[in-house]
VOGU-3710 file (C-alpha; in Angstrom, 3 decimals, decimal comma):
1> xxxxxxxxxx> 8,558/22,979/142,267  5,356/22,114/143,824  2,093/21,976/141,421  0,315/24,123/143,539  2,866/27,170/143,276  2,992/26,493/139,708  1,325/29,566/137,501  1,065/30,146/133,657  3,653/33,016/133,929  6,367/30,854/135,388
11> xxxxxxxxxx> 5,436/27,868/133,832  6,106/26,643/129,965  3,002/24,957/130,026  -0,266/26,297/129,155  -2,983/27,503/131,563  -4,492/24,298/130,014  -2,081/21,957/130,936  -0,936/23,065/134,423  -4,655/22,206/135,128  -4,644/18,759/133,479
21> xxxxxxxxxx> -1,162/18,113/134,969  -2,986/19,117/139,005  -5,619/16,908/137,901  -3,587/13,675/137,247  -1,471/14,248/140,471  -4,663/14,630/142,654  -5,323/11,010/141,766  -1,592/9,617/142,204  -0,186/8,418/145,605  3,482/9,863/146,524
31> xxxxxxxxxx> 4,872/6,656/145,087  3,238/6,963/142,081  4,599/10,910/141,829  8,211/9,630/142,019  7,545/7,328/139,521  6,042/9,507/136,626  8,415/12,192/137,393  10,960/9,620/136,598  9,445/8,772/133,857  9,455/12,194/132,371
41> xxxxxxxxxx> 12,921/12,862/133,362  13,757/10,014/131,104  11,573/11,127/128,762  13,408/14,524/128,341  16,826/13,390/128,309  16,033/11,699/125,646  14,268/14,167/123,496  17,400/16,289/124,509  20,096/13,528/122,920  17,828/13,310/119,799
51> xxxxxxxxxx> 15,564/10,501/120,622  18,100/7,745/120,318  18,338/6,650/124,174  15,620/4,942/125,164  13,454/4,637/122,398  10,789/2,760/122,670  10,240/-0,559/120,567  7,348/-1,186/119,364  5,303/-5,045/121,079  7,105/-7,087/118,512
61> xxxxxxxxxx> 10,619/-5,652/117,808  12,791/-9,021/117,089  16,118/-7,748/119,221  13,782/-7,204/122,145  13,603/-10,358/125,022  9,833/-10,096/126,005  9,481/-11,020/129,598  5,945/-11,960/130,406  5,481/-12,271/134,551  1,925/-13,631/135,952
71> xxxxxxxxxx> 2,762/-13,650/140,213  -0,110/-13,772/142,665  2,003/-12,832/145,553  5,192/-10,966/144,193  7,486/-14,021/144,127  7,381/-14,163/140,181  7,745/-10,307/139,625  10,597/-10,164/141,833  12,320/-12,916/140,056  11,233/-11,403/136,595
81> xxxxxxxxxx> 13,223/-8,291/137,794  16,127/-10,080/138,220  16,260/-11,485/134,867  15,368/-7,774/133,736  18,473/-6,442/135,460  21,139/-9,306/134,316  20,119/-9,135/130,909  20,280/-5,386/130,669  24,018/-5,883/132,395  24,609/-7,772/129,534
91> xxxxxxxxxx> 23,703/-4,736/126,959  20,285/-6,672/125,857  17,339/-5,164/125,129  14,925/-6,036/127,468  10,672/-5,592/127,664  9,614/-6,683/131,183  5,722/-7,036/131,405  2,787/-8,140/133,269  0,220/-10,812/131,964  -2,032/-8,573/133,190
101> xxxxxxxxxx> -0,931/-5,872/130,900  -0,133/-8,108/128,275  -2,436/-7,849/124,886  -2,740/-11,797/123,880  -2,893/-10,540/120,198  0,931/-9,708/120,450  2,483/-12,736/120,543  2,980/-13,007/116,822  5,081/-10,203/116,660  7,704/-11,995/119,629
111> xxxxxxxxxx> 10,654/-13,724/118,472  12,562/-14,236/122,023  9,940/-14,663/125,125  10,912/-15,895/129,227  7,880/-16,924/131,246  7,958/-16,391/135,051  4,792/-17,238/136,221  3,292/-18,781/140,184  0,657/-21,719/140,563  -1,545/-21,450/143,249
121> xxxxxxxxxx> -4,707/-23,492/144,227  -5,539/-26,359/142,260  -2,670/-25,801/139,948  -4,444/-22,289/139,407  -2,282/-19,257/137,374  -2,349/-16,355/139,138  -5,279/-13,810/138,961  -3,090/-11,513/136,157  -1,741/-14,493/134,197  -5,434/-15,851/133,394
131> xxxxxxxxxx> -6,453/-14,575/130,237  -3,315/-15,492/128,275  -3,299/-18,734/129,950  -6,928/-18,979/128,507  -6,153/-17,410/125,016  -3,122/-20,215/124,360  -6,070/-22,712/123,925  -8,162/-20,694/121,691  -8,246/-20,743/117,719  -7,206/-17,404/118,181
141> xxxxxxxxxx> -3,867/-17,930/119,689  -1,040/-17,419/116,489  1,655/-19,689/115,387  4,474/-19,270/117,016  6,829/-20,997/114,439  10,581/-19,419/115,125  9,958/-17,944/118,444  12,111/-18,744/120,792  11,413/-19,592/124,746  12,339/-20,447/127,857
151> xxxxxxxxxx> 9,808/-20,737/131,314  10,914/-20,758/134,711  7,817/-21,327/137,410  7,316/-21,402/140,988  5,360/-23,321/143,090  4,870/-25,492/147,067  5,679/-28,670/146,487  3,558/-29,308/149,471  0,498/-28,983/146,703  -0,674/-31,527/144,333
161> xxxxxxxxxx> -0,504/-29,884/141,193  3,090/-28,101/141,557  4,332/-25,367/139,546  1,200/-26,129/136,717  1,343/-23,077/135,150  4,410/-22,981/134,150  3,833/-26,453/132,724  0,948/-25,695/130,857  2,578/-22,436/129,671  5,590/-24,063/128,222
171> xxxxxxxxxx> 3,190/-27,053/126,639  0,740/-24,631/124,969  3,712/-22,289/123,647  5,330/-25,304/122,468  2,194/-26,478/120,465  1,667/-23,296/118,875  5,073/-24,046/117,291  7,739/-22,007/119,626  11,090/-23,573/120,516  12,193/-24,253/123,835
181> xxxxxxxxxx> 15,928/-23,486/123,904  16,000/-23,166/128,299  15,059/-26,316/130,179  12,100/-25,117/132,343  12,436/-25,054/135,958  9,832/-25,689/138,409  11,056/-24,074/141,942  9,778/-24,778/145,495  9,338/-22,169/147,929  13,238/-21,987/148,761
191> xxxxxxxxxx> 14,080/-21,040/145,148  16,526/-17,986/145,552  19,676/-19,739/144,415  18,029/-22,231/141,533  16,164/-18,849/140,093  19,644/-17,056/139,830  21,166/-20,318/138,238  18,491/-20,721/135,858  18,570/-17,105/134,865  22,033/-17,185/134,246
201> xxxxxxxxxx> 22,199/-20,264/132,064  18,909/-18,772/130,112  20,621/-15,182/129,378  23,154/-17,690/127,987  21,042/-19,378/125,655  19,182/-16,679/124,381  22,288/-13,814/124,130  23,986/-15,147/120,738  20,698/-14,941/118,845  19,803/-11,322/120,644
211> xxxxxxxxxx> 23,122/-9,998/120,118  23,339/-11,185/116,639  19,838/-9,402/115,880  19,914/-6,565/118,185  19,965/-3,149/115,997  19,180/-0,400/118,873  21,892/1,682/117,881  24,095/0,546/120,566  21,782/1,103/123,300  19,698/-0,941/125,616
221> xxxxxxxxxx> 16,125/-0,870/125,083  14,206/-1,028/128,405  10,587/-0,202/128,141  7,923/0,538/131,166  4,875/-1,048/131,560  1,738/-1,665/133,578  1,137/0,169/137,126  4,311/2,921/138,448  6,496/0,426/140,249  6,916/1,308/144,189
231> xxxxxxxxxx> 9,726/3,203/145,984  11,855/0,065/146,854  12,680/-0,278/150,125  15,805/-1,417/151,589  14,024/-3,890/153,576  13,300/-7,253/151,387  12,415/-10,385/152,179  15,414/-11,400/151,648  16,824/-8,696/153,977  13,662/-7,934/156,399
241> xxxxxxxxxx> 13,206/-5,186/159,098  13,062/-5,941/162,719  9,621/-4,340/163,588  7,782/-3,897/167,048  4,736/-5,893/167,970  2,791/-3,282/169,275  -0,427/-5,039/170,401  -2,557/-8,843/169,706  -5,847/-8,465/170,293  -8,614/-11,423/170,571
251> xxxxxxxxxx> -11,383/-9,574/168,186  -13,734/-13,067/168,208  -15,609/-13,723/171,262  -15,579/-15,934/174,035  -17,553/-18,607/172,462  -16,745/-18,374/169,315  -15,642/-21,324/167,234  -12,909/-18,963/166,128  -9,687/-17,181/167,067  -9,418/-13,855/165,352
261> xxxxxxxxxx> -6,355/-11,235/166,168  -5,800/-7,719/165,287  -2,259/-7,384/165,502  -0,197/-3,746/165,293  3,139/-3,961/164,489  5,184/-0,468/164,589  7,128/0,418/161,351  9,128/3,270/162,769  12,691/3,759/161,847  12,028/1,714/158,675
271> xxxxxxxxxx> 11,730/2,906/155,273  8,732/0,516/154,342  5,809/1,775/152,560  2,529/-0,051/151,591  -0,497/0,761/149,595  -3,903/-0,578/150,783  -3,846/-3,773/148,911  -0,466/-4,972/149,851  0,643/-7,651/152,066  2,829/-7,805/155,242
281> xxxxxxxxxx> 5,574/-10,783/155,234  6,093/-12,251/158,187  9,018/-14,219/159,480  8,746/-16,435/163,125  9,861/-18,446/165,728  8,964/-22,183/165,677  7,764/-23,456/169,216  10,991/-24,021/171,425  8,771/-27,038/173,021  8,870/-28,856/169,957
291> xxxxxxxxxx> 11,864/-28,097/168,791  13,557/-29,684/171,995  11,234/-32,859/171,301  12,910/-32,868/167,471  15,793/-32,964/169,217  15,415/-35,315/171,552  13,452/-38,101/169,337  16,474/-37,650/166,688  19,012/-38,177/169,421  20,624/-34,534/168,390
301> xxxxxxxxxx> 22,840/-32,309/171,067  21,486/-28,897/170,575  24,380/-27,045/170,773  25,639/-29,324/167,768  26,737/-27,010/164,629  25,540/-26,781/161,667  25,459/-25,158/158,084  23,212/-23,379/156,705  24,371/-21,986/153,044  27,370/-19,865/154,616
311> xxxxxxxxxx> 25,750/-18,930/158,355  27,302/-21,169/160,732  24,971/-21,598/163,802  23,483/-24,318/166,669  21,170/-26,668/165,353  18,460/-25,771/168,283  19,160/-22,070/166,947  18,732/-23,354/163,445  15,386/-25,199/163,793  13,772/-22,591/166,164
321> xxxxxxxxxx> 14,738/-19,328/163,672  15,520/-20,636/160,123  14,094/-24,203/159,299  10,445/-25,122/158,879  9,002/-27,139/160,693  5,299/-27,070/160,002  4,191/-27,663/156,268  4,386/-30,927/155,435  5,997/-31,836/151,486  6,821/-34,436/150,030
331> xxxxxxxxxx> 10,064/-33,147/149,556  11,392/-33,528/153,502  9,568/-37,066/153,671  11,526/-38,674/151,189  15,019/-37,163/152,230  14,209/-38,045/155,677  13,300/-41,683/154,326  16,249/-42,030/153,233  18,659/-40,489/156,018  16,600/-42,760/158,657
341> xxxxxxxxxx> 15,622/-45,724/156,731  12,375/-46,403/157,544  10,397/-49,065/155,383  7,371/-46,884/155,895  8,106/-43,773/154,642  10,512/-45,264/151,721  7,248/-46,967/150,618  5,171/-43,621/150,302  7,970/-42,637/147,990  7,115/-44,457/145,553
351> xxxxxxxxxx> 3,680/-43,997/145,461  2,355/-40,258/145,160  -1,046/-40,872/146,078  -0,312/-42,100/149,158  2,391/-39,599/150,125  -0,206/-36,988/150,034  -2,590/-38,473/151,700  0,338/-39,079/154,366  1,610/-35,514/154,297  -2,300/-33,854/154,366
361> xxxxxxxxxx> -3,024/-34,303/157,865  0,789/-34,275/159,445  2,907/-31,198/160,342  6,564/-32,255/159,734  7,173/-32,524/163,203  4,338/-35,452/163,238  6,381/-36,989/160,585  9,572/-37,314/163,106  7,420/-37,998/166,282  5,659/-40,454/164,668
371> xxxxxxxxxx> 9,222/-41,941/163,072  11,908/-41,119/165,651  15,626/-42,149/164,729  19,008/-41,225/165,442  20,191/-38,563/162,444  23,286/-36,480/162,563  22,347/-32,793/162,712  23,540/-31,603/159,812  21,490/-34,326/157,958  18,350/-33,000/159,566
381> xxxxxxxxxx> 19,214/-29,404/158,445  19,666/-30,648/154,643  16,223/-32,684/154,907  14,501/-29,355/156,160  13,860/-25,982/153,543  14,250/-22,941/154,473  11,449/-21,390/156,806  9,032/-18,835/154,467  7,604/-15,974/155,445  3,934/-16,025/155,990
391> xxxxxxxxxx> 2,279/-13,123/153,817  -1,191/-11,538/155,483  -3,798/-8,680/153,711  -2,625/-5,546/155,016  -5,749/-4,083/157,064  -4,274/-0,338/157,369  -3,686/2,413/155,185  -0,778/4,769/156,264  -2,704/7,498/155,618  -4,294/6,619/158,493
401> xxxxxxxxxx> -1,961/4,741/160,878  1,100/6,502/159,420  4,479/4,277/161,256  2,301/0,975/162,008  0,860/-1,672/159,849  -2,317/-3,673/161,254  -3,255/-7,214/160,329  -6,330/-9,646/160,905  -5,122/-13,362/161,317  -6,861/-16,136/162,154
411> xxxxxxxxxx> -5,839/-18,546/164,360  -4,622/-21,936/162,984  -5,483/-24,765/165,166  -6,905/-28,070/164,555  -6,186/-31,387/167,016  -4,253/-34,469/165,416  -2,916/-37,376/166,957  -3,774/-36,842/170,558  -2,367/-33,157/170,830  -2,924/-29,821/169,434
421> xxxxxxxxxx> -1,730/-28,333/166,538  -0,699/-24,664/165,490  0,074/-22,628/162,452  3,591/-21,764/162,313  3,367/-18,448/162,139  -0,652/-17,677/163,004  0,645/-19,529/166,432  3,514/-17,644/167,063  1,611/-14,341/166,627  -1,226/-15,590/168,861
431> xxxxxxxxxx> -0,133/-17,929/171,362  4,114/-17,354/172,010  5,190/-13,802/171,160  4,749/-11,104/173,472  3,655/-7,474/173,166  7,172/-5,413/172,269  9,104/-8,188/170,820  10,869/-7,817/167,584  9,405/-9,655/164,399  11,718/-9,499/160,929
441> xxxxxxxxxx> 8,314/-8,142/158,250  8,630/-6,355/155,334  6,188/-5,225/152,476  4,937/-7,193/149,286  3,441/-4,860/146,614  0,288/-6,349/144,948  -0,759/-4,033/142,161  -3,485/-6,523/141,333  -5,354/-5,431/144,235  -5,739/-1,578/144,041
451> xxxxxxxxxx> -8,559/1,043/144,647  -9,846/3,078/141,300  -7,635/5,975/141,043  -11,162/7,950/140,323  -12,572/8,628/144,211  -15,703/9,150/142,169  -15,456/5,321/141,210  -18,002/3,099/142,862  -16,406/0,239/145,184  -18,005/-3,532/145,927
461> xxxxxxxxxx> -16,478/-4,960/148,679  -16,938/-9,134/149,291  -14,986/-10,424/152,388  -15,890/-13,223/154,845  -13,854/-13,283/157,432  -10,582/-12,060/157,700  -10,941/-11,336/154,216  -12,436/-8,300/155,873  -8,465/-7,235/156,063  -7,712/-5,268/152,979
471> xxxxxxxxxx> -11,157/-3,461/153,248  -10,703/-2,000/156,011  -7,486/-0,518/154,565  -9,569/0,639/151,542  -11,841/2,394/153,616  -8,894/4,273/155,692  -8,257/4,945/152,543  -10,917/6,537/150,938  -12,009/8,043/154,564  -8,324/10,442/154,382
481> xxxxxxxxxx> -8,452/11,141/150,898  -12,532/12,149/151,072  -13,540/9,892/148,217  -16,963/10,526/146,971  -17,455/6,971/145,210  -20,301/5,163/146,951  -18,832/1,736/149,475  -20,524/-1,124/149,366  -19,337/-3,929/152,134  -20,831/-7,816/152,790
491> xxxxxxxxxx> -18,521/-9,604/155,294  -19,943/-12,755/156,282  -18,992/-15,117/159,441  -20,404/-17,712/161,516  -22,591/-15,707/164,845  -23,340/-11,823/164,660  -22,415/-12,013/168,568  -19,084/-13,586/168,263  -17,907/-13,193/164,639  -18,110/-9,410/163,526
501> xxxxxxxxxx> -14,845/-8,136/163,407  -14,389/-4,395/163,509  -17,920/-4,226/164,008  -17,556/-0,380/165,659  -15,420/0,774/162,820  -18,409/-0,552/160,145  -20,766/0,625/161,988  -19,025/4,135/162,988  -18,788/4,021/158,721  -21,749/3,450/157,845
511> xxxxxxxxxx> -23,348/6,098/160,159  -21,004/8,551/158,408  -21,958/8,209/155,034  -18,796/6,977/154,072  -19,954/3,099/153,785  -23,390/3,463/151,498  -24,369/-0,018/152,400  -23,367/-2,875/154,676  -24,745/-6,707/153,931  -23,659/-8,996/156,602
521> xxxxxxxxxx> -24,035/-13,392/156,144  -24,089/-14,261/159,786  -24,379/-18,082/158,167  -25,233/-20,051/161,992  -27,683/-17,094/163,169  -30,478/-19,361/161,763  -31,596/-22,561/160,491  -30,602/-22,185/156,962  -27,036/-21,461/156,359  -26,430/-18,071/154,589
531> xxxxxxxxxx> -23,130/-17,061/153,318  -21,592/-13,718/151,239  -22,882/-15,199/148,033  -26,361/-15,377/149,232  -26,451/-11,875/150,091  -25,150/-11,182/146,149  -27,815/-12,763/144,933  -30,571/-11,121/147,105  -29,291/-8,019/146,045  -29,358/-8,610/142,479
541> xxxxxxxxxx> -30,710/-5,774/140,875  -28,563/-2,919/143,216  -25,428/-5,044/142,679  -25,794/-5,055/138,348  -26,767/-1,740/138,633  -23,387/-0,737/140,350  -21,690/-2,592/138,093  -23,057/-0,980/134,840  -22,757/2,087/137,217  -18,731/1,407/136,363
551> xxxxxxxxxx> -18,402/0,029/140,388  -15,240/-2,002/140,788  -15,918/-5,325/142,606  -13,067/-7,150/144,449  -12,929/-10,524/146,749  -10,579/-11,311/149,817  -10,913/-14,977/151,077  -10,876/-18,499/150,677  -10,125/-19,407/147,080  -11,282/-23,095/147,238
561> xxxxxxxxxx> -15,002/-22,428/148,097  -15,826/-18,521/148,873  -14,221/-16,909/145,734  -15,115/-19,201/143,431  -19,114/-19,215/144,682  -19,623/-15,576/144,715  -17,724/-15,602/141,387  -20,639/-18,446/140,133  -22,808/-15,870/142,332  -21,779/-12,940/139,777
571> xxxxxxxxxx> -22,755/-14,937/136,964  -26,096/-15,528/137,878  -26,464/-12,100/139,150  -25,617/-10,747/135,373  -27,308/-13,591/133,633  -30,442/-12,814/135,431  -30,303/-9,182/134,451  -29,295/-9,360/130,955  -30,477/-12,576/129,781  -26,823/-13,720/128,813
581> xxxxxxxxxx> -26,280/-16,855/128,470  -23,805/-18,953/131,302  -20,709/-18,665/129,159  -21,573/-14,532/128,219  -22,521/-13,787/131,664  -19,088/-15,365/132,484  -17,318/-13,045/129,432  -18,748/-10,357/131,269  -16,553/-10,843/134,188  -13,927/-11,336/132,223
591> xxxxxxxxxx> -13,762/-8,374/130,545  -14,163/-6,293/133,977  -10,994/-8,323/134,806  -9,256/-6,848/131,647  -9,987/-3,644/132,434  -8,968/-3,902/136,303  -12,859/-3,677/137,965  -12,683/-7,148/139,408  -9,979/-7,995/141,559  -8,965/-10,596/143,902
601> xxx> -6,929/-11,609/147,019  -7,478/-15,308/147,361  -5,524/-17,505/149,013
//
């Protein structure tokens, strides 16, 4: 029965609660409906069978296996589920659970604890995973004498520090006294099939113990937490749909020193849902041209057949649909080293400096170009990982655009060697795929990104760029649902002329109330540079006062430099205002990260 036919005469609940119950479901998205009324479906069967299914244990109940998941992009989460699912199939009781959900304070009370957590950056945890990453190094983290672990991470081998976080997860746990009873395992972007091996050999180290403690009388425990999960869709990255390109449109200018698109892909006929926050995965074609050079400098027939796990296919098919070909790793030097030979390249292997100095500059198809030898073609498949989907900011809200998705992507291009150079997948979009071809997407759920549920809430907005991306979805967003919380938006790019994507729809916004204020960094418009951060700071005062306002302030952009200078920016901005010191002008952020008001899409 819909809420709005419900009345206190048909209704057991009060006048009272009707009204609270319209209340909570104004602020709820459909997929956030399904999930509560789950929730309270499962909630009355079990007050109906006496409270035993189900129940609830309580952060520290020994038969439970705790599993903690930090994940940036998904990837972690996803695999976190899995373990959820196959240890519940095995009658364990299971709590799955975010870092960002996480209170540090409850570790004492584990006994049996799995880690799935992402690096990114510099050997960076994710956003959610930060504070108990943090806590394990303070006096106040507990012993951990007796508890019992195991830590699976993923990572890009193509970076430096791979898969850190896990490492430093499983080093910190292990000095506070826990007991690693899993070998860890630190997975490259191709890490399907060693995820479900480790989970299965973990379930099997930790089940004896569990089973031997586990008093739930007889049933499995399995215990909610954190944000209302999203109607899955049948469409996965492992299992994507085959969407339209609608439309690529240049959005820079003429002379600009970059290559902007806003690209429209059509969702119809899928099942695929996204909240304004989310990203898009997208899968593409590597550049037929240089696939046929591949070919030709490894001395490879294309029509020669190969294997790849149990699809059978060409090798010219294989490198153009499934292999990639662009990010360098160290990984595909040193197998390729070793198929071809080459005193060069087995030299870099032993030296890890070097390799990634080598590997920095080089797509891999520089690599063979630049060391061209006759390989047989299945050897070049098992030197190559699988190709990854690219994930982009969404830049639409449905609400809006209903059956589409939109994105903002920038161009990658750079010269090297004597010839031009593409992103894999930036390049496809841009330069080789036309309007009304099919491209495999689907949706990645990033509930560490989200608008308040309150439209009363204020919003901060930082976004250089095509940061701009998942602000523009926000303000779809608020624009259908009629939000009154105020907007505030500073996008920052080289030339006002050239650079200021959706410049109509800001403006368009901002005339209609709906965007209270707009600070643009146009940083070459003048003599002095002047980025995002700038503009923070010059707005000092207005900014703090949103914030103690209860505004939530979020970042989309460059994590190396841009993030981490308005962040520094913040500081100051607080500091100045409050005469904190550095390190409690810093706690300050920190505890608007605990309680979800700063939030960030960095990448």
């Amino acid at each position: 029965m819909l809420l709005g036919q419900l009345n206190a005469a048909a209704s057991p609940l009060s006048q009272e609660q009707v009204q609270k119950l319209q209340g909570l479901v104004a602020e709820l998205n459909p997929i956030q409906q399904a999930w509560v009324s789950g929730y309270l479906a499962a909630n009355a069967n079990t007050a109906a069978l006496g409270g035993a299914v189900g129940a609830a244990p309580s952060a520290g109940e020994a038969a439970a296996l705790t599993i903690l998941y930090g994940s940036q992009t998904g990837n972690s989460k996803g695999v976190a589920t899995k373990l959820k699912e196959q240890a519940e199939s095995r009658g364990l009781a299971v709590k799955l659970v975010s870092m960002a959900d996480y209170k540090p304070t409850a570790l004492k009370k584990e006994k049996f604890l799995t880690v799935v957590v992402s690096t990114y950056g510099e050997g960076e945890p994710p956003e959610d995973a930060e504070t108990l990453h943090e806590f394990l190094t303070t006096k106040k983290a507990p012993k951990l004498d007796g508890v019992k672990i195991a830590v699976i991470g993923l990572g890009d081998s193509s970076y430096e520090f791979f898969c850190q976080t896990a490492k430093d997860f499983e080093e910190r746990l292990n000095k506070l006294g826990a007991e690693t009873i899993y070998q860890r395992a630190d997975l490259d972007v191709d890490y399907d099939d060693e995820a479900a091996t480790w989970i299965t050999g973990a379930l099997d180290a930790f089940e004896p113990d569990l089973k031997a403690q586990q008093d739930t009388g007889g049933q499995v425990v399995s215990m909610p937490f954190g944000a209302p999960a999203a109607a899955a869709s049948q469409y996965t990255k492992q299992n994507p749909f085959a969407a339209e390109l609608s439309t690529v449109q240049k959005i820079t200018g003429r002379d600009s020193t970059k290559d902007v698109r806003h690209v429209e892909i059509s969702l119809e006929g899928s099942d695929i849902t996204y909240t304004p926050g989310d990203s898009l995965g997208v899968y593409f074609l590597n550049d037929e041209v240089l696939v046929d050079e591949v070919l030709e400098l490894t001395q490879i027939d294309a029509a020669s057949p190969v294997k790849l796990g149990d699809e059978e296919l060409t090798i010219r098919d294989a490198l153009i649909e499934k292999l990639e070909l662009t990010q360098s790793y160290p990984g595909f030097v040193e197998k390729y080293a070793v198929a071809t030979g080459t005193p060069e390249l087995l030299k870099l292997v032993e030296d890890k400096a070097a390799m990634r100095e080598y590997i920095e500059p080089r797509q891999i198809f520089d690599v063979i170009r630049q060391n061209p030898a006759q390989v047989e073609a299945q050897t070049l498949v098992d030197c190559l990982r699988k190709l990854q989907a690219r994930l982009y900011s969404i830049a639409s809200s449905q609400a809006e655009v209903e059956d589409e998705v939109h994105l903002t992507i920038g161009l990658v291009e750079f010269d090297a060697f004597g010839s031009e150079h593409l992103g894999g997948c930036s390049g496809y979009l841009a330069r080789r795929a036309e309007e009304g071809c099919k491209v495999k997407v689907f949706s990645e759920h990033n509930d560490n990104f989200r608008l308040p549920s309150n439209d009363e809430t204020p919003v901060i907005m930082v976004g250089p760029g095509t940061g701009i991306a998942p602000f523009r979805a926000f303000l779809q967003e608020r624009d259908s649902r009629e939000a009154s919380g105020k907007n505030w938006l500073f996008f920052g790019n080289p030339h006002f002329t050239q650079d200021f994507l959706y410049q109509v729809e800001i403006q368009g916004y901002l005339k209609s109330g709906l965007l209270s204020k707009v600070d643009v960094a146009f940083s070459r418009d003048q003599a002095e540079k002047v980025y995002v951060q700038d503009k923070l700071r010059q707005n000092s005062k207005d900014v703090f006062a949103w914030l103690e306002a209860g505004a939530h302030i979020y970042i989309c952009g460059d994590a190396n430099r841009m993030a981490k200078d308005v962040h520094n920016a913040l500081v100051d901005i607080i500091s100045e205002n409050t005469g904190k010191s550095f390190e409690d002008a810093d706690q300050y952020l920190k505890d608007l990260r605990s309680a979800n008001r700063y939030q960030k899409d960095v990448y």
